[in-house]
N, C-alpha and C positions, 0 to 999 in steps of 0.2 A: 504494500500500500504506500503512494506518495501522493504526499503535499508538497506541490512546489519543489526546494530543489533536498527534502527530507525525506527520508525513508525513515519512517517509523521501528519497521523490524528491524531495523540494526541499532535502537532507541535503546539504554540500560532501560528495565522495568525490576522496579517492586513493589510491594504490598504495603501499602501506608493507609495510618488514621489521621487525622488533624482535628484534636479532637477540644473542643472550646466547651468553657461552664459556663450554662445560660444565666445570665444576669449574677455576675456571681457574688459580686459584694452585694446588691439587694437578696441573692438568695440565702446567703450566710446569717444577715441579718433576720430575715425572717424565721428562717427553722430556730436560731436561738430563740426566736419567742413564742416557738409552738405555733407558726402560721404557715400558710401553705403558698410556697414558692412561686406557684403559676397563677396563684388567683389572687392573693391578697395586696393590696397598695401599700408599696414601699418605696421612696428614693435615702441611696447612701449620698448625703450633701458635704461636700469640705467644711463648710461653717455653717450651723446651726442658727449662729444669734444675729445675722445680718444681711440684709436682702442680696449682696455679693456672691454668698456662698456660689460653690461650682457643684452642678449634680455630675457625680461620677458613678452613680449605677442606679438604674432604675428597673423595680419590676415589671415583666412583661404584661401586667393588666396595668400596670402606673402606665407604660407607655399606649397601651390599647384605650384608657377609659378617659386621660387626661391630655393624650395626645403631645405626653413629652419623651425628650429624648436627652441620650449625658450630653456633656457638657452646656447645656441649656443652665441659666440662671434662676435665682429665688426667683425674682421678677418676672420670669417666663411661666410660670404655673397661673394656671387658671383661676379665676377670679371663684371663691367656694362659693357665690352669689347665681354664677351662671352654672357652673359644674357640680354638682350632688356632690359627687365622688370625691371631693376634697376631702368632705368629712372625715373619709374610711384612711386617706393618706395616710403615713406614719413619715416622718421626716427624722433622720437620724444620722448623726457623724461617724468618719469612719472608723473602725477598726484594724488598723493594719495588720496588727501581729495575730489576732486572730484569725484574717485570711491569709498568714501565710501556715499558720500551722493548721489550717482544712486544705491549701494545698500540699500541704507535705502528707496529711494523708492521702488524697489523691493520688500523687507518685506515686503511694508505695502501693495501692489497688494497681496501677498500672504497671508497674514492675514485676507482679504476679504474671503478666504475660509478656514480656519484653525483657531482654538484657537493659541494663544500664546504659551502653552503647550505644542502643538500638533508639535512645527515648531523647527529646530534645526539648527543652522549654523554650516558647518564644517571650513567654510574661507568665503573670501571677494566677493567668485562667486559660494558656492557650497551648497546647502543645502537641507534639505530632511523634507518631511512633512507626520504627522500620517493624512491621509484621512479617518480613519474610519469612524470618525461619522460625518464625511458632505457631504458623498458619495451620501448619496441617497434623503438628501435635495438638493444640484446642478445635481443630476441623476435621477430624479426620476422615478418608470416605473418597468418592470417587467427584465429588462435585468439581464444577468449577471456580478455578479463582475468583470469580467475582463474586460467586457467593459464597465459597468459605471468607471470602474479608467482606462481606457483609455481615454474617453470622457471628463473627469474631468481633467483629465493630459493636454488634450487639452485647453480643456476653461483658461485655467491659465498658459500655454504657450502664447495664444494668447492676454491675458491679462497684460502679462511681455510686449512684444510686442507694443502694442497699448500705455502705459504709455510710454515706455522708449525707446524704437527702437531694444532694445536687441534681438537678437534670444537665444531660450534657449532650450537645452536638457534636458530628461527625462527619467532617469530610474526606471521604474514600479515594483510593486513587490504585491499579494492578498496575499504574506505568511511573510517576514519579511526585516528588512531596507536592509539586507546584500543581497539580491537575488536583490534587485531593485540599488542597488548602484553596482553589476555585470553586472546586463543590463545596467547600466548608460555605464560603460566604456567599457564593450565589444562587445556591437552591437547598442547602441541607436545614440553614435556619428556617425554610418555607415549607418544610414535608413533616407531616404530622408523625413521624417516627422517626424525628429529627438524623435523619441520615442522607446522603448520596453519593453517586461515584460518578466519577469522570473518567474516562481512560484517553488514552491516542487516539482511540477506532472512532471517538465523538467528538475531536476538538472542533470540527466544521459545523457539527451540531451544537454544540453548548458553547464553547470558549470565543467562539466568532460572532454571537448573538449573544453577550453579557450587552444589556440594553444601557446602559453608562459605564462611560468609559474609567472614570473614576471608583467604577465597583471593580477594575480590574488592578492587582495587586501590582504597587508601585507605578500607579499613573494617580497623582494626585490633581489639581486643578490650575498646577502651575505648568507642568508635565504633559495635561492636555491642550492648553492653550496654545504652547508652542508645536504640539502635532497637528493642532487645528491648523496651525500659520503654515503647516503643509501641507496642508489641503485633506487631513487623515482625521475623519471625524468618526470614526467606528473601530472596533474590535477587528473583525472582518481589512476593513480597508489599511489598518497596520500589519498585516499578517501578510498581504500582500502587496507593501508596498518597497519600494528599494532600498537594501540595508545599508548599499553605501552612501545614500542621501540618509539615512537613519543615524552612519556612525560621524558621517560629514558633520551634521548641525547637533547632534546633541553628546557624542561623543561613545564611550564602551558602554553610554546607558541606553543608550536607541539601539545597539547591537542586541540587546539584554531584551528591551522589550520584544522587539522582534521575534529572536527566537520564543519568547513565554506567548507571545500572541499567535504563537503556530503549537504550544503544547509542549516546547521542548526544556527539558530542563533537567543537566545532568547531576545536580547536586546529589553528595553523599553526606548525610546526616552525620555518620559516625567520624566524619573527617572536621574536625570544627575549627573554625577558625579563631587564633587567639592575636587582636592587633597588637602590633611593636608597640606604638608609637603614640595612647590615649591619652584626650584630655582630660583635665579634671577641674569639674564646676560646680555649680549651685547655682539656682536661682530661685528667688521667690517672690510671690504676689501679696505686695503690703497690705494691711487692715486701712489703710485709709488714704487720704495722699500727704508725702512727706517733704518738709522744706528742711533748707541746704543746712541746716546745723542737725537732725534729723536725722538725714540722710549718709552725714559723716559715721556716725557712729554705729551703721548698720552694715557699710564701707570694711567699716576696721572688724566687726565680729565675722562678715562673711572669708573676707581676708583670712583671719586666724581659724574658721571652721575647714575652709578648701586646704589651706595650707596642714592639718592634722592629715588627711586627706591623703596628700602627697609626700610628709615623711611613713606614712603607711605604705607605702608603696616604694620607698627606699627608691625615690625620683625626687630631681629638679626640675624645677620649671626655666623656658628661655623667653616665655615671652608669657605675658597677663596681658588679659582682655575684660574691661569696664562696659557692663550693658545697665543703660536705666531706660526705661519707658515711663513716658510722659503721661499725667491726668489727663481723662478725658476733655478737659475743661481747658488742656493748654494747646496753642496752636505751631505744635513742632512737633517736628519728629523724634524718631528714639535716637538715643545716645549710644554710640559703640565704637570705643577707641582701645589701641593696642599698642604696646609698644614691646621689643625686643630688650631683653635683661642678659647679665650674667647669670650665668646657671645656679639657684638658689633655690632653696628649702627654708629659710628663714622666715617666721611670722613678720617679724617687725620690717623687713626689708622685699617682702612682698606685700605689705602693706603702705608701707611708703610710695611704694611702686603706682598704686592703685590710687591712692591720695594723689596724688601729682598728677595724672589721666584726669579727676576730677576738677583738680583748682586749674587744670589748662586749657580744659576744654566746658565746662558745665558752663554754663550763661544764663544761669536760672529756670526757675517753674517747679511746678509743683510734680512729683516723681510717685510713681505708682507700680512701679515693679525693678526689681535689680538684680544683674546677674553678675558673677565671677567665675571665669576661667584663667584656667593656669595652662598654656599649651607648651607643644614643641618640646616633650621632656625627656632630658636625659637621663639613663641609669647608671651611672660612672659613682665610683666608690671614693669616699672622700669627703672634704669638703673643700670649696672653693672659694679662698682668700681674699678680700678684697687690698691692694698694699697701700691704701689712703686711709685705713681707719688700724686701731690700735687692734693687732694680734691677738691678746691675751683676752681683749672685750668679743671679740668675736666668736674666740670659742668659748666663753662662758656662756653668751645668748644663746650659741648654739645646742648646750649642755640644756641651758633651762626650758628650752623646747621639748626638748626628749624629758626631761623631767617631769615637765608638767603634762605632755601625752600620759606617761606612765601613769600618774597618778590619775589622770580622767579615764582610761582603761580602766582601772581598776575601780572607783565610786563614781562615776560618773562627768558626765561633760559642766555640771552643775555644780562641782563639788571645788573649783575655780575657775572665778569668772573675774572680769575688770570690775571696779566700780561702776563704769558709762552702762554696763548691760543690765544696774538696779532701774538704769530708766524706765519710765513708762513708755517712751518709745520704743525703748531697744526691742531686739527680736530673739537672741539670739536664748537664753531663759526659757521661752513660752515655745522654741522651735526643739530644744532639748530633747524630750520624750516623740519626737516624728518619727516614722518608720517612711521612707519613698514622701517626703512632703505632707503626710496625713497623720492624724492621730492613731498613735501604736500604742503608747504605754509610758514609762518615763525614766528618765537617768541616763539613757544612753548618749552613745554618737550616732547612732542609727540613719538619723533622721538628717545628718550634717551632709 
């Protein structure tokens, strides 16, 4: 069988799940209160106490009866005046460490049918598993592969299930991860036995008729616009259009789509890729909007939380990067300047760093989000001297970094702080107990 200039049968094929928890911070939330997953009104909100919050999970009848969807705001839910169903809503903050330890029982349901090798997490609810070779130990019999990894898909749907209460989808794939994580998002969340499968022998049927272009994996809206600006307004019409005008304008990522818009896709799960060369950041979205004396001081804790960060990682950094987004209410754009350092690990001297990005470049307004990265890092052993400042001060700062990591390891990120962080403004106190940006629990770096 050929597409174009592919032959499918000479295509590596295996047996994959992709297998995602439906709603899963709203369903975690629900079972702990004895309600039921697929019917009752739930949203998990980042902040409870102010119309800002960010909804980051909602249940499947919250999204059916109230007609919202995540990241939608407080502000976005229906007026309880026009909508009954608000009544029944339940509004609730996250928990993070609790959904990480219902997916950690998860994996280990899934590990009953998978090596370790075999299983791959994308996030906190999504992951995909090679079933080659336990297909026909849990299938055994003369059927065919598509429906022993359907059968199989089952049994370990239903296994999620019976441990954790979770309902879970399934997308299928006899030929590679990319066709089964197609069927995950374009027709498995729509079939009432929350499953499907996609192979090679159907990409002309399903993968060329995904009716938005944006439902197809790695074409987002920016991604499409410029396929648009080549005249490639469909699935189908990338699949057949020319790779070397593909790799000409957008570079080894128009090669990429290309082939995924024909079905092809040689990835090997068990082969994982670990980057050299990662930056390391934080960013977050203030409670309110902050002015320039404010803002300093949140400057300096980001500073010293990234930079923990990066002596963890026994790395320097060569260059820092200052991100601030402007209040709605100001008429400028965001702020993002960088400059190139000597190779450092130093709080105080990646903070300096960052201070100086700001008093050179900020021009005022009022600031509503802030990020810090630390790029370009080195792993080289040592430290690196500056010979304008006094030796013997330099490796004592150095000493009392490692010092005081050791001791916030040990009781917590709370257990020393500066004076500027008893402020009311600061963040760095009230961000302490975060697991991934959300409410976890408390004491740690988790959340840094």
């Amino acid at each position: 069988m050929t597409y174009l200039n592919f032959r499918y049968e000479l295509e590596p094929r295996g047996d994959y799940a992709f297998i995602d928890m439906k709603s899963f911070y709203a369903s975690c939330e629900l079972l702990a209160r004895n309600k039921d997953p697929l019917h009752d009104l739930l949203i998990v909100m980042s902040t409870t106490d102010n119309s800002s919050g960010l909804i980051l999970s909602s249940s499947p009848m919250a999204k059916k009866r109230l007609g919202i969807k995540n990241v939608d705001r407080k502000w976005d839910l229906p007026d309880p005046a026009q909508n009954p169903y608000m009544k029944e809503l339940m509004i609730v903050a996250p928990r993070m460490r609790y959904y990480i330890a219902k997916n950690l029982e998860i994996q280990n349901v899934i590990r009953n049918y998978a090596a370790d090798g075999d299983i791959l997490w994308y996030s906190i609810d999504e992951g995909i598993v090679d079933l080659s070779h336990s297909l026909n130990y849990f299938v055994p019999g003369n059927a065919a592969r598509t429906e022993k990894l359907n059968r199989l898909s089952q049994k370990i749907q239903q296994a999620i299930y019976r441990q954790t209460g979770i309902f879970s989808t399934v997308g299928m794939s006899n030929s590679n991860p990319l066709l089964a994580k197609l069927a995950l998002d374009n027709e498995a969340k729509h079939n009432k036995c929350m499953r499907a499968l996609w192979n090679y022998e159907n990409v002309s049927q399903k993968v060329w008729h995904i009716p938005e272009m944006t439902d197809f994996w790695g074409i987002g809206q920016r991604t499409k616009k410029r396929l648009n600006l080549l005249g490639i307004t469909s699935i189908e019409e990338l699949a057949h259009a020319s790779p070397e005008l593909l790799h000409q304008k957008l570079g080894i990522v128009g090669l990429q789509l290309y082939h995924h818009a024909n079905g092809i896709d040689r990835t090997k799960i068990q082969e994982r890729y670990i980057p050299k060369n990662k930056n390391v950041g934080n960013s977050q979205i203030l409670p309110r909007d902050y002015q320039k004396e404010e803002i300093q001081v949140v400057i300096r804790e980001m500073a010293e939380q990234v930079a923990i960060r990066l002596r963890r990682r026994k790395a320097q950094a060569t260059t820092v990067h200052l991100y601030l987004a402007f209040s709605k209410y100001e008429q400028q754009p965001a702020f993002s300047h960088q400059m190139k350092i000597s190779p450092t690990d130093s709080t105080q001297q990646l903070t300096d760093h960052l201070l100086y990005l700001f008093h050179k470049y900020y021009q005022g307004g009022l600031i509503r989000q802030i990020g810090v990265t630390y790029a370009n890092l080195t792993y080289q052993n040592g430290m690196q001297l500056n010979l304008f400042e006094d030796i013997d001060q330099q490796i004592k700062k150095a000493q009392l970094d490692r010092i005081t990591d050791q001791i916030r390891e040990k009781y917590g990120f709370t257990s020393i702080v500066h004076a500027s962080s008893k402020l009311d403004y600061a963040r760095s106190i009230k961000r302490a107990g975060l697991v991934g940006g959300h409410a976890g629990g408390a004491g740690g770096l988790d959340g840094l």
